[in-house]
BATORLUM-741828 format. One line per field, with one value per residue: z, y, x of N, C-alpha, C in turn; residue number from 1. Coordinates in Angstrom, 3 decimals, always signed. Atoms other than C-alpha are relative to their C-alpha. Example, Ala and Ser with C-alpha at 12.3 -4.5 7.8 and 13.67 -1.06 7.14 Angstrom:
REM BATORLUM-741828
nz = +0.000 / -0.060 .
ny = -1.190 / -1.190 .
nx = +0.890 / -0.820 .
caz = +7.800 / +7.140 .
cay = -4.500 / -1.060 .
cax = +12.300 / +13.670 .
cz = +0.000 / +0.730 .
cy = +1.200 / +1.090 .
cx = +0.900 / -0.770 .
num = 1 / 2 .
REM end
This chain:
REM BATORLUM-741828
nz = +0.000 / -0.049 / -1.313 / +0.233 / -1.210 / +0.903 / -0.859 / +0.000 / +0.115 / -0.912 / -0.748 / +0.036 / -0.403 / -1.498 / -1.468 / +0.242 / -0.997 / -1.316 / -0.305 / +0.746 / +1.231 / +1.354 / +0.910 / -0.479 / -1.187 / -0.033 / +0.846 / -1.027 / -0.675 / +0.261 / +1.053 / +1.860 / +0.474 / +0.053 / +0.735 / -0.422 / -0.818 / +1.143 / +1.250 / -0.957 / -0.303 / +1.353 / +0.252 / +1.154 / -0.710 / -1.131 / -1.053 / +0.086 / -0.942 / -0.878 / -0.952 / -0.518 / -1.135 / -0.103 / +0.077 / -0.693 / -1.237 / +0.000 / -0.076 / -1.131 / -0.286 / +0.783 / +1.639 / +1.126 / -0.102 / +0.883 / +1.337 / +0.761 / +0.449 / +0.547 / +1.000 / +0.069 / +0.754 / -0.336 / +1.519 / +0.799 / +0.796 / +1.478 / +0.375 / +0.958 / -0.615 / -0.523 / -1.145 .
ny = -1.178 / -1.540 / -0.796 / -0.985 / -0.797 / -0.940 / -1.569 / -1.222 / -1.038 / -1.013 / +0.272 / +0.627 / -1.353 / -1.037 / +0.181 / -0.215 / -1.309 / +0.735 / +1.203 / -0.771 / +0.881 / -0.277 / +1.565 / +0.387 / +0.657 / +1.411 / +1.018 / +0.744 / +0.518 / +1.834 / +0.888 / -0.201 / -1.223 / -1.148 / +0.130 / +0.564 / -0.890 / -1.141 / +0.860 / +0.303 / -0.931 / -0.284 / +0.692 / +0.643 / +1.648 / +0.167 / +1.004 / +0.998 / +0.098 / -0.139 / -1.153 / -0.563 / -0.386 / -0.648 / -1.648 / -0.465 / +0.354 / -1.401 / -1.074 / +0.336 / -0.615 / +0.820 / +0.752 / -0.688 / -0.983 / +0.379 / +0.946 / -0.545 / +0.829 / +1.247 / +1.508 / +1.417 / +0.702 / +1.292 / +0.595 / +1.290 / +0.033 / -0.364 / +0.934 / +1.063 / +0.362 / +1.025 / +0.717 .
nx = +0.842 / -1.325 / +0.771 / -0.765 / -0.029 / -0.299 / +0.149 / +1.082 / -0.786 / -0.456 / -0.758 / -1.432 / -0.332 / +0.259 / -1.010 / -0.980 / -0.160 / -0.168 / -1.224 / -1.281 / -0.831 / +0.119 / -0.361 / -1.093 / -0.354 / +1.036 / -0.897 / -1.408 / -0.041 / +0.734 / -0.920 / +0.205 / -0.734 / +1.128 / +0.380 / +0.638 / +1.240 / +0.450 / +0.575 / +1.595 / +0.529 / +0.464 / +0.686 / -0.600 / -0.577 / +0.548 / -1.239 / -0.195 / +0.571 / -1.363 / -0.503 / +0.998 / +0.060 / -1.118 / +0.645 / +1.211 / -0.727 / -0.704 / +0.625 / +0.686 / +1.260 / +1.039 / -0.067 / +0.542 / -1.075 / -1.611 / -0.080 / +1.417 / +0.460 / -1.049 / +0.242 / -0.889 / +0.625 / -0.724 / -0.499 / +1.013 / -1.121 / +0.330 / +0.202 / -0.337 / -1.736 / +0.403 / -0.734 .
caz = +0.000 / -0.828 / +1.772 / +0.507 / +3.409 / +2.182 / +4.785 / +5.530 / +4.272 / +6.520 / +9.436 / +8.972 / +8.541 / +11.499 / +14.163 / +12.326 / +13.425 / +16.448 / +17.192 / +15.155 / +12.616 / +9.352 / +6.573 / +6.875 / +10.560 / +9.885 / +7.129 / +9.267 / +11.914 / +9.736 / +7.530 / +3.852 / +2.187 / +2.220 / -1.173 / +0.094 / +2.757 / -0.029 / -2.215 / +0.915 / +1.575 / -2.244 / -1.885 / -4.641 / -3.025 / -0.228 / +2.808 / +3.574 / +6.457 / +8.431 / +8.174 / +8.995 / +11.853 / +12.548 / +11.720 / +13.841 / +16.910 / +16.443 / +16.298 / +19.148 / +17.778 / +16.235 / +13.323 / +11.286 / +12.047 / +10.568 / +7.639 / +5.132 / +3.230 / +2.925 / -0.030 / +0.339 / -2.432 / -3.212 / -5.660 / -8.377 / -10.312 / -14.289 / -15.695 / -18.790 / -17.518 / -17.089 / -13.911 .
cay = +0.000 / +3.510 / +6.096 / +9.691 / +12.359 / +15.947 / +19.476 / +21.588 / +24.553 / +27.505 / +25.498 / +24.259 / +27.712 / +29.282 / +26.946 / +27.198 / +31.139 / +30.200 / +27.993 / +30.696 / +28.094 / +28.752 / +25.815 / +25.434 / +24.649 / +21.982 / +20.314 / +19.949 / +18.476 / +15.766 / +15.138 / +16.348 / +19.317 / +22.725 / +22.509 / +19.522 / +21.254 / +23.880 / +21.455 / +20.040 / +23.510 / +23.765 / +20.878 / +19.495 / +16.401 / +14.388 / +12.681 / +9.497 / +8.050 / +8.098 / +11.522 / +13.007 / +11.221 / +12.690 / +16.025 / +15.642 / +14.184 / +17.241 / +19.813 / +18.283 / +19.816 / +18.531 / +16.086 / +18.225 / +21.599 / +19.831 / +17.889 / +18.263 / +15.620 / +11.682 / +9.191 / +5.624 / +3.445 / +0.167 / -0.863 / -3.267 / -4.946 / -4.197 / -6.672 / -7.438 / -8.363 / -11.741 / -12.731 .
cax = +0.000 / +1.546 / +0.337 / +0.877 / +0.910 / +0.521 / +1.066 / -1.163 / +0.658 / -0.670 / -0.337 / +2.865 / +3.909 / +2.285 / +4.173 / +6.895 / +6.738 / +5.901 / +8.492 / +11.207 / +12.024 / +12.983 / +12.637 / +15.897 / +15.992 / +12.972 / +14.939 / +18.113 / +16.325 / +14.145 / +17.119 / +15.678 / +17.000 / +15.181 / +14.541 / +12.393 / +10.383 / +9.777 / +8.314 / +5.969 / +4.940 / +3.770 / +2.029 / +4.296 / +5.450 / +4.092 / +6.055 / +6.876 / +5.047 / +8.578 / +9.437 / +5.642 / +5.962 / +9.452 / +7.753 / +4.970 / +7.245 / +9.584 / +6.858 / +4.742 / +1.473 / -1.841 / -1.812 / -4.235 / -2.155 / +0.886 / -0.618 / -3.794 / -4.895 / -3.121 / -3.692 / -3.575 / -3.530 / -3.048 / -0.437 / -1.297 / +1.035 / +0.878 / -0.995 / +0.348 / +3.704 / +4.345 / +6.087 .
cz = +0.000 / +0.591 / -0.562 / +1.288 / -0.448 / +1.605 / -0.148 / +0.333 / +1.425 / +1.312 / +0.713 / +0.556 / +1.045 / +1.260 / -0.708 / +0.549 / +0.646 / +0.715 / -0.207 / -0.298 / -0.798 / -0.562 / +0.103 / +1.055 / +0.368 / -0.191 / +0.847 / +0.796 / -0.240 / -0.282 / -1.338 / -0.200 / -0.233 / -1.382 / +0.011 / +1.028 / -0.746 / -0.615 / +1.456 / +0.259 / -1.218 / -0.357 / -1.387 / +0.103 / +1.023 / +1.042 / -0.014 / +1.734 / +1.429 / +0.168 / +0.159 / +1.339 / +0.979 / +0.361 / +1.402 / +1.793 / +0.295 / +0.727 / +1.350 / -0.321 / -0.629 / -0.659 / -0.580 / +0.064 / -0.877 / -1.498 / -0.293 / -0.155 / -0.473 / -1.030 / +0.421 / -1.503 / -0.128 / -1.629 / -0.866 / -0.887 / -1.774 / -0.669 / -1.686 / -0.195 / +0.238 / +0.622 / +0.108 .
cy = +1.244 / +1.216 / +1.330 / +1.323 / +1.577 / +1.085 / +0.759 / +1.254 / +1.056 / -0.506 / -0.136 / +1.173 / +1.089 / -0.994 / +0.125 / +1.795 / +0.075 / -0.191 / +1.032 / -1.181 / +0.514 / -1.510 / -0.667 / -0.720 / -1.206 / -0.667 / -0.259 / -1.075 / -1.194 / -0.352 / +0.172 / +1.447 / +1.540 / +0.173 / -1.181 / +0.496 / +1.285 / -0.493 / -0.431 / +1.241 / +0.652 / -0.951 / -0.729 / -1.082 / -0.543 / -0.245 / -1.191 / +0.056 / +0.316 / +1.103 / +0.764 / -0.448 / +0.361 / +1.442 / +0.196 / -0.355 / +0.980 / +1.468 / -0.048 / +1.015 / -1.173 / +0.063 / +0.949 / +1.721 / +0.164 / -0.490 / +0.060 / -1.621 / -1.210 / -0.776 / -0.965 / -0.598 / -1.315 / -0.225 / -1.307 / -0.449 / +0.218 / -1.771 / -0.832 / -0.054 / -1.444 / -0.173 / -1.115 .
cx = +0.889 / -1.130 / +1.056 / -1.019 / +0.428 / -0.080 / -1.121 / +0.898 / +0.121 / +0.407 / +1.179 / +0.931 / -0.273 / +0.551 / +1.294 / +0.538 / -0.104 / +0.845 / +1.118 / +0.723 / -0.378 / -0.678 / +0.634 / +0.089 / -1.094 / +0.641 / +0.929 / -0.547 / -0.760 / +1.129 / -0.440 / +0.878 / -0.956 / -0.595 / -1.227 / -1.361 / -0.740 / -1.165 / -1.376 / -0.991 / -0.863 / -0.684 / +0.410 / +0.276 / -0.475 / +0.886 / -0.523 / -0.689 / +1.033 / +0.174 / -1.584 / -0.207 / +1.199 / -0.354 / -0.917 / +0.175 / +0.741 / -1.320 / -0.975 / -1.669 / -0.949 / +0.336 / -1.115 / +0.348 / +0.860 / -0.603 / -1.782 / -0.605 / +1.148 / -1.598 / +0.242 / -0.192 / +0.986 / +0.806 / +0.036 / +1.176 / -0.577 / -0.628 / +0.102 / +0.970 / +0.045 / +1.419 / +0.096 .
num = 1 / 2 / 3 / 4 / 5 / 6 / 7 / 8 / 9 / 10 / 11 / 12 / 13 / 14 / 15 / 16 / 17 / 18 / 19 / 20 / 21 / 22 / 23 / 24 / 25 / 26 / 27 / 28 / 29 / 30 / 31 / 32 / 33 / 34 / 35 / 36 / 37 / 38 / 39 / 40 / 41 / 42 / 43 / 44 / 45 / 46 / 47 / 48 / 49 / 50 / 51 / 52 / 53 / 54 / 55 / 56 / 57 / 58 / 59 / 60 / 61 / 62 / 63 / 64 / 65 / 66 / 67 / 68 / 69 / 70 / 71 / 72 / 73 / 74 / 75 / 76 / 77 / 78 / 79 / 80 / 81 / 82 / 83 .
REM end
């Protein structure tokens, strides 16, 4: 099953002022690159179930604060492949 985990932008961004973190000082402390937390904040990319809850262990606030809307879905293999 692939589980996509998307930010809830303003949130994100209002403990992040809060807090007085940049992007920057997010990214350092999951481990992605600020160009990464950019991209979550643009709703361009999702996270990985690992670092949201990294994020959301760091930040110590509410899960719908930190994060909008997750996908699951189930992956299927191609079916006209033969294995």
């Amino acid at each position: 099953m692939l589980i996509r985990i998307f930010i809830n932008p303003e949130g994100l961004r209002r403990i992040l002022l809060q807090r007085g973190w940049t992007q920057g000082t997010l990214a350092i402390k999951i481990g992605v690159s600020g160009a990464t937390v950019s991209r979550w904040l643009q709703e361009q990319q999702s996270l990985t179930p690992d670092k949201a809850k990294r994020m959301h262990e760091l930040l110590r606030a509410r899960w719908d604060d930190i994060f909008g809307k997750i996908i699951s879905q189930v992956e299927r293999k191609d079916a006209s492949r033969d294995d």
